[in-house]
C-alpha positions as CSV (number, residue, x, y, z in Angstrom):
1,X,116.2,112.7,75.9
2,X,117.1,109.1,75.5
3,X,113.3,107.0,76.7
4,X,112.8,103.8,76.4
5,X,110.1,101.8,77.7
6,X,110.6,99.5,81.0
7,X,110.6,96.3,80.4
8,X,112.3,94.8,83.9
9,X,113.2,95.8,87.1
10,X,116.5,97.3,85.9
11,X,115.0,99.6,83.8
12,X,112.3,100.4,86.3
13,X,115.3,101.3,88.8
14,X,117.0,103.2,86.2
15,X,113.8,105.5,85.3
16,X,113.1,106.3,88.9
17,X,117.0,107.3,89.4
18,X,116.6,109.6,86.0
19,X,113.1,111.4,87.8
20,X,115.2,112.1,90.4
21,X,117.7,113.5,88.8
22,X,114.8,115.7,86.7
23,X,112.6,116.5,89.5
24,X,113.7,119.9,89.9
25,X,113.5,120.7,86.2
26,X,111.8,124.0,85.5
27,X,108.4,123.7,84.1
28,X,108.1,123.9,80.6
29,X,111.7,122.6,80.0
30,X,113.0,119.4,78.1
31,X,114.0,118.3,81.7
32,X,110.5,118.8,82.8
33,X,108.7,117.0,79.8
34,X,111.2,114.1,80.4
35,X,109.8,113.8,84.0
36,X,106.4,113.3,82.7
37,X,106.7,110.8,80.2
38,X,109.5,109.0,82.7
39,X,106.6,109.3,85.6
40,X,103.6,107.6,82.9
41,X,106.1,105.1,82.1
42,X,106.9,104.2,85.8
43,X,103.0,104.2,86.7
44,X,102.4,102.1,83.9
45,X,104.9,99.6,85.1
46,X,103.7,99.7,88.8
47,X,99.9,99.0,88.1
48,X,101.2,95.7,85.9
49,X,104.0,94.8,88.5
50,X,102.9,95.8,92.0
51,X,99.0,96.0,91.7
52,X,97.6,97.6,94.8
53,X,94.5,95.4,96.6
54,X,91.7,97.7,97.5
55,X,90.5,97.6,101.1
56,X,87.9,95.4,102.8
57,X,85.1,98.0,102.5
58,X,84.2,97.3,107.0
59,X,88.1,98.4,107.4
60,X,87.7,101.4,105.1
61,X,84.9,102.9,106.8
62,X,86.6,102.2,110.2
63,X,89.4,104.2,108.6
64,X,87.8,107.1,107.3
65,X,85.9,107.5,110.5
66,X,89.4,107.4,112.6
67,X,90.6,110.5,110.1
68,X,87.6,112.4,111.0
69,X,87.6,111.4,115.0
70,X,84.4,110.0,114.6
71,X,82.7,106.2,115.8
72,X,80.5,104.2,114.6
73,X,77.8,106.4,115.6
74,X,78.1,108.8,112.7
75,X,76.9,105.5,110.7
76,X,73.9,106.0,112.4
77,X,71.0,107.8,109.4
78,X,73.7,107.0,106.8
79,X,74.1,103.2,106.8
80,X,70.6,103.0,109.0
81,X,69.8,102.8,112.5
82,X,71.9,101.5,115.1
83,X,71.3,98.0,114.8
84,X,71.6,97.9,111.0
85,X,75.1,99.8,111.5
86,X,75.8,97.2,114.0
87,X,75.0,94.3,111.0
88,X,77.2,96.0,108.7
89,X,80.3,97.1,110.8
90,X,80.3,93.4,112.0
91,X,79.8,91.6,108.5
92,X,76.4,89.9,108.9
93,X,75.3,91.9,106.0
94,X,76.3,93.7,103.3
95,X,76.1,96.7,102.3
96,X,73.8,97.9,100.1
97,X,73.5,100.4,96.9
98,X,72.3,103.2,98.9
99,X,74.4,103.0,101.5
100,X,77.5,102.7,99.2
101,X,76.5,105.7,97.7
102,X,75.7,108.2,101.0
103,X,79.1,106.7,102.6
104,X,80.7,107.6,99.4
105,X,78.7,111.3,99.5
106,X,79.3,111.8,103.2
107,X,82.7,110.4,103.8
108,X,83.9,110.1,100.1
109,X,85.3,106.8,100.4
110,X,85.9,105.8,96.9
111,X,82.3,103.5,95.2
112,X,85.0,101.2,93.9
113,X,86.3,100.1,97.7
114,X,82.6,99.7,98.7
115,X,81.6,98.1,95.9
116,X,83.4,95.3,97.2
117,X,81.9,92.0,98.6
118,X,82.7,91.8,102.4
119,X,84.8,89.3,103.9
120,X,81.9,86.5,105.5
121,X,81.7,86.6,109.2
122,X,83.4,84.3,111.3
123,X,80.0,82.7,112.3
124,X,78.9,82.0,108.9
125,X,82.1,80.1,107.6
126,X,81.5,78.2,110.9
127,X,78.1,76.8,110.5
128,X,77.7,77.9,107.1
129,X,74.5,79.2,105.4
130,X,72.6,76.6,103.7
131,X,71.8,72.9,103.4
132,X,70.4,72.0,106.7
133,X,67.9,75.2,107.0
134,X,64.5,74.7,106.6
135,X,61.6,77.7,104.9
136,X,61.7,79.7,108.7
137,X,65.5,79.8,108.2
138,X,66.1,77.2,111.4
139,X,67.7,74.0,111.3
140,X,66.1,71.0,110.3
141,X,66.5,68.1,112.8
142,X,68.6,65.1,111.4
């Protein structure tokens, strides 16, 4: 057992050829024990190299309810009613801490993902949020 750590892509290439080679190994073999410090080195090398982006929290619960077969109607107690699902699913407002944590009880989408801020809304880029908006929240005249 000749391990060395992964320092570039050719040594990266050459440790996922070796866990190849060592995946069949029988458990509790040298073969075997090589094939888990081989796959800790190769994660440890990913999350540095290729870091994953976690998804837009809107697009994970769309997700999770296509897995189930469900719609936007199963939102409907968990998020809030149906217009405060509406809100949410189309990014006029974020989620909040009890909603993160029944979607995360109920569907077990992972806190981290929707923890997340939002992506703004299309609308609010446009016209923006502040500056010309009086106390009542409409525009002041120029």
């Amino acid at each position: 057992m000749d391990i060395k750590p992964i320092r570039n892509e050719a040594g990266y290439e050459g440790a996922l050829r070796r866990v190849e080679e060592l995946w069949d190994s029988p458990e509790g073999s040298a073969g075997s024990d090589e094939l888990d410090i081989l796959t800790t080195l190769i994660e440890a090398y990913e999350h540095e190299h290729y870091p994953v982006d976690l998804p837009n929290p809107i697009e994970a619960i769309k997700f999770r309810l296509d897995q189930k077969g469900k719609d936007t109607r199963a939102l409907i107690g968990i998020i809030g009613q149906r217009t405060r699902v509406y809100e949410v699913m189309r990014g006029k407002r974020p989620l909040s801490l009890n909603m993160i944590r029944r979607l995360h009880e109920e569907f077990n989408i992972p806190a981290e993902v929707l923890i997340q801020p939002t992506r703004r809304s299309r609308n609010l880029a446009v016209h923006g949020s502040g500056g010309n908006l009086g106390r009542n929240g409409m525009r002041k005249s120029a």
